[in-house]
C-alpha positions in Angstrom: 2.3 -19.8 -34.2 5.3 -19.4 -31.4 4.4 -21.8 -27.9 4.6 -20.4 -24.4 4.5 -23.2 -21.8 2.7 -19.8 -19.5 1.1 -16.6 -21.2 0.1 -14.3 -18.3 -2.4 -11.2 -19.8 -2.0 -8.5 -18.1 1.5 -7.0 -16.5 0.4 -5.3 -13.8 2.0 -6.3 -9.8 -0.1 -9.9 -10.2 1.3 -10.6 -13.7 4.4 -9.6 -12.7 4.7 -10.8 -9.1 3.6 -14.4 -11.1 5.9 -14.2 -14.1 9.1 -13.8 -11.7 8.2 -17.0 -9.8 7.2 -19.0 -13.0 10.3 -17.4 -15.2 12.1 -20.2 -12.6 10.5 -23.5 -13.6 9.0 -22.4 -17.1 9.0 -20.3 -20.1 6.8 -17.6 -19.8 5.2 -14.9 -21.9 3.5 -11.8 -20.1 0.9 -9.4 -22.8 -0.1 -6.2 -21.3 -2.0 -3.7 -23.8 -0.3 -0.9 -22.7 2.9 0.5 -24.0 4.5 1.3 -20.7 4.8 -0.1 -17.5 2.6 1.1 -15.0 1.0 3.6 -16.9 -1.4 5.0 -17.0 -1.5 5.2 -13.0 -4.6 3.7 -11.0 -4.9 3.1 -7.2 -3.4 5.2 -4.1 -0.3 2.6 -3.8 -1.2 2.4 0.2 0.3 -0.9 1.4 1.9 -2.7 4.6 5.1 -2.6 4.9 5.4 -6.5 6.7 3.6 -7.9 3.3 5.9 -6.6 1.5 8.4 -8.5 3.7 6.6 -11.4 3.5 6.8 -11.6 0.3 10.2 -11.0 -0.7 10.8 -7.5 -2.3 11.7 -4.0 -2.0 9.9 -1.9 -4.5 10.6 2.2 -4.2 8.8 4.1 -1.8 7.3 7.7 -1.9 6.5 8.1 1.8 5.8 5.9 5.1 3.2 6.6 7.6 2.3 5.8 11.3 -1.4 6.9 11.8 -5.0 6.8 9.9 -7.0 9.2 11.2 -10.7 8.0 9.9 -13.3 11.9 10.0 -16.1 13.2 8.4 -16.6 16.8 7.6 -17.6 18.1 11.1 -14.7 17.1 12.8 -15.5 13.8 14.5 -12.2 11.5 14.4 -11.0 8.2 15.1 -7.0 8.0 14.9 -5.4 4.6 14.5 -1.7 4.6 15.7 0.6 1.9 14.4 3.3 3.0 17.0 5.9 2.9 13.9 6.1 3.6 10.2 3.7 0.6 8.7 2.3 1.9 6.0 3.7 2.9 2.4 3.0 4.4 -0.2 4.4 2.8 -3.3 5.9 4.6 -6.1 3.5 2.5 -8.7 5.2 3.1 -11.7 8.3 2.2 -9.9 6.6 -1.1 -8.8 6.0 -2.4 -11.7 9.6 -1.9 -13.1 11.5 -3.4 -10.3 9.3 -6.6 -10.6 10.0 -6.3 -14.5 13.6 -6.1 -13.7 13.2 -9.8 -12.1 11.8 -11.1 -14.8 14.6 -13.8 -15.6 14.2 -15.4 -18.9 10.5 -14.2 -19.2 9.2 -12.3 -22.4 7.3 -9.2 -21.8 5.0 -8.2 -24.8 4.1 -4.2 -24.4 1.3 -3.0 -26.3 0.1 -6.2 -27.0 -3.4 -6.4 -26.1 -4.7 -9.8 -26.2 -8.7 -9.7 -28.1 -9.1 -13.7 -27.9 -8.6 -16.3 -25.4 -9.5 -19.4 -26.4 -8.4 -23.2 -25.2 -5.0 -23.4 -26.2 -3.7 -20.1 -28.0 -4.3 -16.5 -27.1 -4.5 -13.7 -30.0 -3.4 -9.7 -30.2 -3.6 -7.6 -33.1 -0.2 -8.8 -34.4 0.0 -12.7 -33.2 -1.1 -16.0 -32.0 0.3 -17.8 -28.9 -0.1 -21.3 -28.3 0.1 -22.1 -24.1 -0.3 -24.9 -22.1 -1.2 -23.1 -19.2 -3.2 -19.1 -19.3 -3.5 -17.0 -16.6 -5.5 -13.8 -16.5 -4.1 -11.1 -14.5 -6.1 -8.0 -16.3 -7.5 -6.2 -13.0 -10.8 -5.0 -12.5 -12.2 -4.4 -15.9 -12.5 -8.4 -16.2 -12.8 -7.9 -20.3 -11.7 -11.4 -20.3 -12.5 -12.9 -17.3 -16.0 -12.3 -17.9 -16.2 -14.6 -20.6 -14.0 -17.6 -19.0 -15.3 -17.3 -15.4 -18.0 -15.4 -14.8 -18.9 -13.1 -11.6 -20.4 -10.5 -10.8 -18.1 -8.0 -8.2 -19.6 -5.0 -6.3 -17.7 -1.6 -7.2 -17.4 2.0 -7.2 -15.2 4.3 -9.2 -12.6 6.2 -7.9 -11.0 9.1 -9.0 -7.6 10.7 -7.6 -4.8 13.5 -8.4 -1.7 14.7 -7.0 -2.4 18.5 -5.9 -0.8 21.0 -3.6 -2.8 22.0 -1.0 -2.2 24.7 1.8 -5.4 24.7 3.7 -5.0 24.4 7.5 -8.4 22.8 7.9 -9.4 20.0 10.3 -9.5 17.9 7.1 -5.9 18.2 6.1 -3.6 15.6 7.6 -1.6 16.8 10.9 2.1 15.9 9.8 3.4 13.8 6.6 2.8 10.2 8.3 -1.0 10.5 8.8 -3.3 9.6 6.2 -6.7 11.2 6.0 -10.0 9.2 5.5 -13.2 11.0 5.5 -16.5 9.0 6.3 -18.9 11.3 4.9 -22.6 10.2 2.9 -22.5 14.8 2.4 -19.3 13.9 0.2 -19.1 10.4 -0.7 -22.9 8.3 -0.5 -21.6 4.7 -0.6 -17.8 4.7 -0.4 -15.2 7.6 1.2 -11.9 10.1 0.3 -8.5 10.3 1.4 -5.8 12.6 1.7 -2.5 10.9 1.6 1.3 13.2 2.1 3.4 13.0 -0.6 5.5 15.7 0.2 5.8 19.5 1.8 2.5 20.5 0.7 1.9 17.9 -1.7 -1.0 15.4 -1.4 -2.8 12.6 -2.8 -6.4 13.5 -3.0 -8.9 10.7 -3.7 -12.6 10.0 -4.0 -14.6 6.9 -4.9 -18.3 6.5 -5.0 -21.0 4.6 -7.0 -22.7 7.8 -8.8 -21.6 11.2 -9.8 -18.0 10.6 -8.5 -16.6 13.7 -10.9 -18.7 16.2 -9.5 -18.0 14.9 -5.4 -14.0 14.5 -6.3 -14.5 18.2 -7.3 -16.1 19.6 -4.5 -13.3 17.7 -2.0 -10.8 19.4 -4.1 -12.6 23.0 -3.6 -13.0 22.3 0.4 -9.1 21.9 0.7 -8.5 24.3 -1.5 -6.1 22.4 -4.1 -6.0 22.1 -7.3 -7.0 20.0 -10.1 -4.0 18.5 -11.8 -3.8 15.2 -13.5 -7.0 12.7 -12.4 -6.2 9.2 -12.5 -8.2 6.3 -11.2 -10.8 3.5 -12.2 -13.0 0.6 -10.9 -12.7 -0.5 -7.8 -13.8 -3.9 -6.9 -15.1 -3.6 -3.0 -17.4 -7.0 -2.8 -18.0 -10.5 -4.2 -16.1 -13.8 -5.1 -15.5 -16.1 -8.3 -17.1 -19.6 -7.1 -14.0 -20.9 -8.7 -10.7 -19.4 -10.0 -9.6 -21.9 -12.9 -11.9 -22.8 -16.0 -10.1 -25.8 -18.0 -6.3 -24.8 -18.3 -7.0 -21.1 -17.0 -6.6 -19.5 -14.0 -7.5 -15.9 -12.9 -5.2 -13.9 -10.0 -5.7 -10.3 -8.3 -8.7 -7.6 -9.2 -10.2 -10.3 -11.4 -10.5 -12.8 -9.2 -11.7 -11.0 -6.2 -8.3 -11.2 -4.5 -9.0 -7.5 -2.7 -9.7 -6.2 0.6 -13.7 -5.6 0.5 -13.6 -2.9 3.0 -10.9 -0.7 1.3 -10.6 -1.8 -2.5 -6.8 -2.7 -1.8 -5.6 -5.1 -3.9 -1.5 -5.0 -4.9 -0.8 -7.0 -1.7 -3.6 -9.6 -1.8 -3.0 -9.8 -6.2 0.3 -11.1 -5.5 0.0 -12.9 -2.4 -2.8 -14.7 -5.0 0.4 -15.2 -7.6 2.4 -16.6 -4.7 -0.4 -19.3 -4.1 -1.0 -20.2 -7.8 3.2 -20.1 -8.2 3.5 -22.1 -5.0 0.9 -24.5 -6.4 2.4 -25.1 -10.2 6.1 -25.7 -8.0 4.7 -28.2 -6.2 3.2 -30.4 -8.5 6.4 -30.3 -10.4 8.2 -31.7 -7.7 5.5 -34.2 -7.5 5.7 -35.3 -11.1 2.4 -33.6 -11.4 0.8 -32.0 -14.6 -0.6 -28.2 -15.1 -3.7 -29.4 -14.5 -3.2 -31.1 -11.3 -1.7 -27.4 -9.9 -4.6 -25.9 -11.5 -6.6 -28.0 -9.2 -4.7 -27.3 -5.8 -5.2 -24.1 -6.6 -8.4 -23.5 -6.8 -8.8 -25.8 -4.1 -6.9 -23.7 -1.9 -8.7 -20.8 -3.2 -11.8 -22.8 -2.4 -11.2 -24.1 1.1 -9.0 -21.0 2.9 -9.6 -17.6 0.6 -13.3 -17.6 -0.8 -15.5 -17.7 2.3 -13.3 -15.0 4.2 -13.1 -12.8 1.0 -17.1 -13.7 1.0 -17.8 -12.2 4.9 -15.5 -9.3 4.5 -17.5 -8.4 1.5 -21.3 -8.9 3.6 -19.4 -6.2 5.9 -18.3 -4.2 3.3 -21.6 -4.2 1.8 -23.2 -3.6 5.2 -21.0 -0.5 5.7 -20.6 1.3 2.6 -24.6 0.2 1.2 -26.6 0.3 3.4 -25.5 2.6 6.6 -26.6 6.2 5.9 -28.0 8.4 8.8 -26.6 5.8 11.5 -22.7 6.7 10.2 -23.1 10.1 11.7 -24.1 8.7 15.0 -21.8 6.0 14.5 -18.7 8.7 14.1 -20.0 11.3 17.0 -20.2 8.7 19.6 -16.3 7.4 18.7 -15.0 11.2 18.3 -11.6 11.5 19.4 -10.8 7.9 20.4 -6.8 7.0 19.7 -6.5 3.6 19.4 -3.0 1.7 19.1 -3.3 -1.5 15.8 -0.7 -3.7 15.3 -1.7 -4.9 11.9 -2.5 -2.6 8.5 -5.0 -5.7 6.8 -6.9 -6.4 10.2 -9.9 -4.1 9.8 -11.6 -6.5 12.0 -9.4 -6.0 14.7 -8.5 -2.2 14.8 -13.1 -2.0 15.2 -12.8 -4.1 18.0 -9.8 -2.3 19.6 -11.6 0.8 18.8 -14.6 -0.3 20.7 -12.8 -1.1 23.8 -11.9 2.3 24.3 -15.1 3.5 24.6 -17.5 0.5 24.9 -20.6 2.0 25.9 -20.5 4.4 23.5 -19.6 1.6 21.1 -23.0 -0.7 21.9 -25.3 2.3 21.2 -24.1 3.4 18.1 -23.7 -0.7 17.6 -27.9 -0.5 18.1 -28.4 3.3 16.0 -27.0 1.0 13.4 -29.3 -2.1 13.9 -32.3 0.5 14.0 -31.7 1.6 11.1 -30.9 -2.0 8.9 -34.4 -2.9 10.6 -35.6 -0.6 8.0 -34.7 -2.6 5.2 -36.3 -5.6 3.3 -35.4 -8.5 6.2 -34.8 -11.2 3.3 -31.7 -8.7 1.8 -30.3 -8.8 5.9 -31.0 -12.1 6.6 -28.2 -13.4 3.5 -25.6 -10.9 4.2 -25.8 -12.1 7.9 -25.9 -15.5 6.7 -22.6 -15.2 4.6 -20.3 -13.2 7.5 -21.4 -16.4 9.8 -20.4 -19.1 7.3 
């Protein structure tokens, strides 16, 4: 039985993004089940381009865009303008392979998946791995993580292709750096679509939903006209938080540990920023003379004290918005119709509402109250918690 000092399961931009930093202090082993990098495909790739700053690389780009124009099928729109470029759209497979390329003196196992995690050693199909320290990086199927640290996350499925499409319907994005959301419960019931430029003509088309997300994603396809190439997608984890992020000498980082954003499902940026903090943590205890397990501790103290409770509120809001807001939505999209609204930050949801509001805030309050009226309707005890959580 070979001895990693770090195995990392799973080698997707949290595995990787963790490896790279550990490769420096540690030897490190990274297992990921499948046979190539990035593949097969599964989320839109939509990031901010300052978090990528932020955090130190330059992965390949398809396409950059300046506004998010949020609609539902009649028409109503709100456009956010980011007065520049802010937003990419990351070639994924591309990802994955520059962060590879950084590996240092890392191992990377392909088509290794690991079927046993227990304290001390990990085992695939063809080996055993002794470690001192594990860290799951898997996403959100949790197939391990469910077993070391239980939780339970909110999600939908999502389903996506890259199509042509020449409809010239309100629904179709107005020049290659707007990106289409469509607030709809006639097309999506609990979640939304996109429409995302790839190209001249070319789009990424996306649905996610709770129920019968095959039969919507095909019916957004046949209302703008494109085609049904080749569907990729998955889970997407839109609520909920681990009450702790390390078990004994484990740690979990990204999808499975609830490091997304609630209201969108994005979770590239917030999975590495997670490897940055458990990186950042294992450093400094080295410097300190300090042991695995003492990193293991600031980190989930950290995770704890700063990350949990906001991760918590954004997911009561998330839950609030995508659950349990039906006929109100309509209202809600009708009285905000053709508001532009200038946002400084991609990740700030909370900030591009309240921006939003201040354009038209009359309009705002009432369809603030057609949305009270209608969470009056529901069991008071199931309100009550999720108002409890976005105050704590």
């Amino acid at each position: 039985m070979s001895k990693s000092d770090a195995v990392i399961i799973g080698a997707g931009p949290s595995g990787l993004y963790l490896a790279r930093e550990l490769s420096k202090v540690m030897n490190v082993t990274i297992f990921e089940e499948d046979k190539m990098l990035g593949m097969p495909p599964h989320c839109t790739g939509l990031v901010n381009l300052d978090s990528l700053k932020s955090l130190g690389i330059s992965p390949p780009v398809i396409n950059t865009y300046r506004y998010v124009r949020i609609t539902d099928l009649n028409g109503n729109s709100i456009t956010f303008d980011f007065k520049r470029r802010a937003i990419a759209m990351l070639d994924r497979p591309g990802l994955e392979h520059y962060l590879a390329d950084g590996l240092g003196s890392a191992t990377l196992m392909l088509g290794e998946r690991v079927v046993e995690l227990s304290n001390g050693f990990i085992r695939t199909r063809a080996r055993q791995e002794a470690f001192s320290l594990a860290v799951i990086a898997e996403g959100a199927n949790m197939t391990l993580t469910r077993n070391i640290i239980p939780w339970k996350p909110v999600h939908v499925y999502g389903v996506q292709t890259d199509t042509k499409s020449f409809s010239i319907s309100e629904l179709m994005p107005r020049s290659d750096e707007e990106i289409v959301v469509i607030f709809d419960r006639k097309l999506s019931e609990h979640y939304f679509a996109w429409i995302v430029p790839k190209d001249f003509h070319e789009f990424r088309v996306g649905l996610a939903d709770d129920a019968n997300v095959w039969v919507k994603f095909t019916e957004l396809l046949k209302i703008i006209k494109a085609e049904q190439l080749k569907p990729f997608g998955g889970k997407i984890i839109i609520g909920g938080s681990p009450s702790h992020v390390v078990m004994g000498n484990t740690a979990v980082i990204g999808d499975a540990g609830g490091f997304v954003k609630p209201m969108t499902g994005g979770g590239i940026i917030m999975g590495m920023l997670s490897a940055r903090l458990l990186a950042e943590s294992i450093n400094s205890a080295i410097k300190e003379g300090l042991s695995i397990n003492d990193a293991l501790f600031i980190y989930d103290t950290l995770f704890r004290k700063y990350i949990k409770g906001k991760v918590k509120a954004l997911s009561s809001a998330s839950y609030i918005l995508h659950m349990m807001i039906n006929r109100s939505l309509s209202y809600v999209m009708q009285s905000m119709s053709k508001v532009s609204v200038d946002v400084d930050d991609y990740d700030n949801h909370i900030d591009a509402i309240l921006r939003a509001a201040s354009k038209r805030p009359w309009s705002f309050i009432r369809a603030i109250f057609s949305v009270i009226d209608e969470l009056s309707l529901i069991e008071p005890g199931t309100i009550n918690k999720l108002i409890k959580e976005l105050m704590e």
